[in-house]
C-alpha positions in Angstrom: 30.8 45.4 -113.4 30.5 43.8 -109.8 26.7 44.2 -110.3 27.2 42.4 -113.5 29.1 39.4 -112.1 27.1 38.8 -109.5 24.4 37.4 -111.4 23.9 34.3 -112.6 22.7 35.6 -116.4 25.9 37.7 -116.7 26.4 38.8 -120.2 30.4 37.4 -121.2 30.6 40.1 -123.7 29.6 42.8 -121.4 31.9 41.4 -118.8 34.4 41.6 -121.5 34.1 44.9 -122.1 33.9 46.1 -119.2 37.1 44.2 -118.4 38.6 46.1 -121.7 37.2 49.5 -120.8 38.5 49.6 -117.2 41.9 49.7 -116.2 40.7 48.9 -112.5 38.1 46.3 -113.5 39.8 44.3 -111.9 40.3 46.1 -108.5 36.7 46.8 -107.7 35.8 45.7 -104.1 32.1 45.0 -103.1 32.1 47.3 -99.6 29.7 45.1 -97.7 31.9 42.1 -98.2 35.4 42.9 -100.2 34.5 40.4 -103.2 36.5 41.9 -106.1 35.7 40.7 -110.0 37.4 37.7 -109.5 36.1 36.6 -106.2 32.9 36.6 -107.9 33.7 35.2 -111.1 34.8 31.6 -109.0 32.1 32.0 -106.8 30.3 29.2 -108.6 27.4 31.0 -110.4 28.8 30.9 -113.5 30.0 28.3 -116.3 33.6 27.4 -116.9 33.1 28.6 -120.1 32.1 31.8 -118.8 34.5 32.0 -116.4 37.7 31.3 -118.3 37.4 34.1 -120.9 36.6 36.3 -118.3 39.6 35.3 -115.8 42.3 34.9 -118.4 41.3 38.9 -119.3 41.2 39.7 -116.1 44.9 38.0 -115.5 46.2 40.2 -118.4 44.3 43.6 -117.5 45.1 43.7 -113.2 47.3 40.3 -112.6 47.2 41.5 -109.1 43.6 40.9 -108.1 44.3 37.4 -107.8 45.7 38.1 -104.4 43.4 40.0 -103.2 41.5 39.3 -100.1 37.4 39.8 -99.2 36.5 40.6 -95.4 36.7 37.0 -94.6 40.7 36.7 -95.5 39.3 34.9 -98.6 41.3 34.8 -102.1 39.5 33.8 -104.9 40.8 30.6 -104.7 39.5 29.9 -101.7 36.0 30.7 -103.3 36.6 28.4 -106.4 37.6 25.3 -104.1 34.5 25.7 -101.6 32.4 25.6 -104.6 30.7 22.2 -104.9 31.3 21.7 -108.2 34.6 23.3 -108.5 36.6 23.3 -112.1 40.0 21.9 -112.3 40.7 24.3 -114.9 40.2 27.4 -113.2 41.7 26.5 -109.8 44.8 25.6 -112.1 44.5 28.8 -113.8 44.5 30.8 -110.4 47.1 28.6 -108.9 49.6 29.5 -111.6 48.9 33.1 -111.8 49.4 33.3 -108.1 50.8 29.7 -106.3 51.6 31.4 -102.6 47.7 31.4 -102.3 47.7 27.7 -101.5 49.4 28.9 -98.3 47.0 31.8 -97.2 45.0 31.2 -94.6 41.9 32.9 -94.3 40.4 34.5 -90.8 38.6 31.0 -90.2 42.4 29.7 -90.1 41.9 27.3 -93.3 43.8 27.3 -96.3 42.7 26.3 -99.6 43.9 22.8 -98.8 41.5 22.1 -96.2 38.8 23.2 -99.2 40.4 20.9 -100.9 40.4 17.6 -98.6 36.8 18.4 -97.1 35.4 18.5 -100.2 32.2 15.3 -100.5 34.4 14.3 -103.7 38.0 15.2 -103.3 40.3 15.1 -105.9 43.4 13.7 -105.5 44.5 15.8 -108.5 43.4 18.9 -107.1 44.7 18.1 -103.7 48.2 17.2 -105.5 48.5 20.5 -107.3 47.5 22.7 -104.3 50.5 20.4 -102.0 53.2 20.9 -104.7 52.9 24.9 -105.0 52.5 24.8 -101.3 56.3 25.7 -100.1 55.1 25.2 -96.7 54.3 21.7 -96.4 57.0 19.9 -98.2 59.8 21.2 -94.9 57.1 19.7 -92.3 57.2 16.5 -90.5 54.4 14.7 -91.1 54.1 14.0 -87.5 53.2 18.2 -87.2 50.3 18.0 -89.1 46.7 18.0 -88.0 44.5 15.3 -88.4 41.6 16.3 -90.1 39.3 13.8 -89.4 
């Protein structure tokens, strides 16, 4: 299934299947780099209509796999926010399955904030949602924050 998702021309109904067929669908990692199903999935290769389908299955089949990390400390939602054209609706979808992911910090050191606020077109929506499931920057000063610019 990794194979699968990795291309561009992916088949949704053989995703789906897959998906159906697999208890652990979900679980897969890619050995040379720890990509699972749905790091792949958000990596920017495929459609949002593609994509949805495929994540809301994958939510109900291994809920877990949202958290999972590749070899770069990367969740998937890091991956869907360094996309360049990244959806709304599927950053949303991954934020609510799993919201402490807007506080992980990959092995660069960033969060999926700083995806967020170096993006060339930042959203202030998408910058919003990440803040308010982030627990941990509500309790800061705003005088301990970095500058990012």
């Amino acid at each position: 299934m990794l194979k699968e998702l990795a291309t561009p021309k992916a088949d949704l109904d053989t995703v789906m299947r897959y998906i159906t067929d697999d208890a652990n669908a979900g679980r897969l990692k890619d050995a040379a780099t720890g990509n699972t199903a749905y790091h792949l999935l958000v990596s920017g290769d495929h459609p949002v209509e593609f994509v949805m389908p495929v994540l809301e299955l994958l939510l109900q089949r291994t809920p877990e796999g949202v958290k999972a990390v590749n070899l770069d400390g990367s969740c998937p939602l890091h991956i869907s926010l360094a996309q360049y054209d990244c959806e709304l609706e599927v950053v949303f979808t991954l934020l609510r399955a799993y919201p402490a992911a807007a506080g992980v910090a990959n092995k660069q050191g960033f969060t999926p904030l700083f995806y967020c606020v170096m993006r060339d077109n930042p959203s202030p929506e998408l910058v919003r949602a990440v803040c308010k499931v982030n627990k941990i920057f509500p309790k800061q000063r705003a005088s301990a924050w970095w500058h990012v610019h």
